[in-house]
DSSP file (Angstrom, degrees, kcal/mol; ACC not computed):
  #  RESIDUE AA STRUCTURE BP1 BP2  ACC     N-H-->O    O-->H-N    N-H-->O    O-->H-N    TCO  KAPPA ALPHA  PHI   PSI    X-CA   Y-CA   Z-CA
    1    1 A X              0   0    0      0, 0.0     2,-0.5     0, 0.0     0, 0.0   0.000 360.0 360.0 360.0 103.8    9.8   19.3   13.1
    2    2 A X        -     0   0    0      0, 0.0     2,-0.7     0, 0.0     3,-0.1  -0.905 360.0-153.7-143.0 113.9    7.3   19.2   15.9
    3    3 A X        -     0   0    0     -2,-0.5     5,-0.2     1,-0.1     0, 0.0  -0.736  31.5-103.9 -96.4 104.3    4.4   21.1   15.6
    4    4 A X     >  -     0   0    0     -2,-0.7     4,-0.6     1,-0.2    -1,-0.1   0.345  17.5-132.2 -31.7 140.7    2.7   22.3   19.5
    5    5 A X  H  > S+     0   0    0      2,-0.2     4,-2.0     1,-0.1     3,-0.3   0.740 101.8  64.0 -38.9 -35.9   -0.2   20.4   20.5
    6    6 A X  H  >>S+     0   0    0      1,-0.3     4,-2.8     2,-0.2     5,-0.6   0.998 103.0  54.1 -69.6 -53.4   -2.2   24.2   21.5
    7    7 A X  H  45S+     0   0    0      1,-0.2    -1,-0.3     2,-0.2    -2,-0.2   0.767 107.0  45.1 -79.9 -12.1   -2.0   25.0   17.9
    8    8 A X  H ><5S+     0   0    0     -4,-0.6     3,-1.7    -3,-0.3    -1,-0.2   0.976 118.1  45.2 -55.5 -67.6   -3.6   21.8   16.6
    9    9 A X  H 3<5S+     0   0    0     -4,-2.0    -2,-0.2     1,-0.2    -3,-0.1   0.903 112.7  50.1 -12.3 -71.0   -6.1   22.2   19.2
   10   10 A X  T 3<5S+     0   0    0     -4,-2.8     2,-0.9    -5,-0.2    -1,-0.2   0.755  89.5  94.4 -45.5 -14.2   -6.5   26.1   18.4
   11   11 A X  S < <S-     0   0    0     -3,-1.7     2,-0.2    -5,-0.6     0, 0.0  -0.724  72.0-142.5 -81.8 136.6   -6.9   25.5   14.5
   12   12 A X     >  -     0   0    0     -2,-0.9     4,-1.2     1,-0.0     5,-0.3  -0.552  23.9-106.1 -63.1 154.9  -10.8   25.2   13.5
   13   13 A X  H >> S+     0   0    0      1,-0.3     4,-0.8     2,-0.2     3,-0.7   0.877 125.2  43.6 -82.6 -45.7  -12.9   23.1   11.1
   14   14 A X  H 3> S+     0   0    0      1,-0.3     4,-1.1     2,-0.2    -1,-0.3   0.867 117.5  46.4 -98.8 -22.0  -13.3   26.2    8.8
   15   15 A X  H 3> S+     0   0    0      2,-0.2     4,-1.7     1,-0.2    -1,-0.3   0.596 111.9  51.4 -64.2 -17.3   -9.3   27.4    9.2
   16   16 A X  H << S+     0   0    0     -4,-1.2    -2,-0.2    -3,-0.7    -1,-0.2   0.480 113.3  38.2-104.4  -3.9   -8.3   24.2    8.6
   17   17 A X  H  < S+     0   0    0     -4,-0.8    -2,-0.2    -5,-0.3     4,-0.2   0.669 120.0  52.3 -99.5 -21.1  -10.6   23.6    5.0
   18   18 A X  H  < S+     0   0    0     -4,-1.1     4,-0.3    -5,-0.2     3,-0.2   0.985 132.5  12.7 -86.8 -49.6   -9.4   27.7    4.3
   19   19 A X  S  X S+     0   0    0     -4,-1.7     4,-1.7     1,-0.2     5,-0.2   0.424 104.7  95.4-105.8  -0.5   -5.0   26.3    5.1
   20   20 A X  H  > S+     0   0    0      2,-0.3     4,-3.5     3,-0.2     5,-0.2   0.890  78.8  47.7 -46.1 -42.0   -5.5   22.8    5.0
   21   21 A X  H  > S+     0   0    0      1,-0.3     4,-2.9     2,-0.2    -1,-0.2   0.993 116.6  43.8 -58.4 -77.3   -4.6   22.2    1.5
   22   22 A X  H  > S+     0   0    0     -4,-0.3     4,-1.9     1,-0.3    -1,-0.3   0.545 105.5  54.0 -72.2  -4.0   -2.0   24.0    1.7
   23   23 A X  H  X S+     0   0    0     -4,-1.7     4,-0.9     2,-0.2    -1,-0.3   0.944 112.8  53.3 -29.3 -68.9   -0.5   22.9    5.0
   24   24 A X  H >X S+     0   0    0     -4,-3.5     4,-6.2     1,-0.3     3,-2.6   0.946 110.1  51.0 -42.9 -50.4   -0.9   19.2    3.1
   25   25 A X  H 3X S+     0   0    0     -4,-2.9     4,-4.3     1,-0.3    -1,-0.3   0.967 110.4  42.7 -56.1 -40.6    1.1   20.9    0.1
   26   26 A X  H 3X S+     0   0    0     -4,-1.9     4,-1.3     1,-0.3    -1,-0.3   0.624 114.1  53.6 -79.6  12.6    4.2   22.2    2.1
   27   27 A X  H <X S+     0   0    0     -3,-2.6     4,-3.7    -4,-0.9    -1,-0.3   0.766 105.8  50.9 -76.7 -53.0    4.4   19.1    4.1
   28   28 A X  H  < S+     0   0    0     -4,-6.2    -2,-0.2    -5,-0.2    -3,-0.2   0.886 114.8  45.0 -71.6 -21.5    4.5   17.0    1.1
   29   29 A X  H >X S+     0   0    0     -4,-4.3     4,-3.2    -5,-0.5     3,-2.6   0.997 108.7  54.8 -59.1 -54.4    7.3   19.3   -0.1
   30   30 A X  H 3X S+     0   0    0     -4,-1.3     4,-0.6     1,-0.4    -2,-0.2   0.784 113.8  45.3 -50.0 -52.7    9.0   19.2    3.3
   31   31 A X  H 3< S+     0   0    0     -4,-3.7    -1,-0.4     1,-0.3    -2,-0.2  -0.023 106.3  57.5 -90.7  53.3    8.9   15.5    2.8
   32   32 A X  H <> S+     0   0    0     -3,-2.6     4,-1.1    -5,-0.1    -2,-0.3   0.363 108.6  43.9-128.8 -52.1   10.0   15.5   -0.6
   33   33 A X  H  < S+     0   0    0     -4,-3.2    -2,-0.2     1,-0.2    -3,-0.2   0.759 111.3  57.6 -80.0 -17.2   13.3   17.4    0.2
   34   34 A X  T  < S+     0   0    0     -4,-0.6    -3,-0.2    -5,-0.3    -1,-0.2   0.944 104.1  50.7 -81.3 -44.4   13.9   15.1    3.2
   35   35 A X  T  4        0   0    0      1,-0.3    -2,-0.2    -5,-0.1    -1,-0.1   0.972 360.0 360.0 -71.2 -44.4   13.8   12.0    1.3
   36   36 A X     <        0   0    0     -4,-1.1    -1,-0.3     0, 0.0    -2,-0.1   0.707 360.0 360.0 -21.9 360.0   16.5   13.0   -1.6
């Protein structure tokens, strides 16, 4: 799971406070199913 460099870059301070959160959440799911 490897997410391109451009689109870190690309992402802004106020896109990243509006999806951040939830970015966080479905990461911490993503590792939450990996570790079972």
């Amino acid at each position: 799971f490897n997410v391109p460099f451009e689109i870190g870059v690309k992402i802004t301070e106020r896109e990243y406070q509006e999806y951040g959160q939830a970015l966080e959440k479905m990461l911490q799911d993503i590792l939450a199913e990996n570790a079972e």
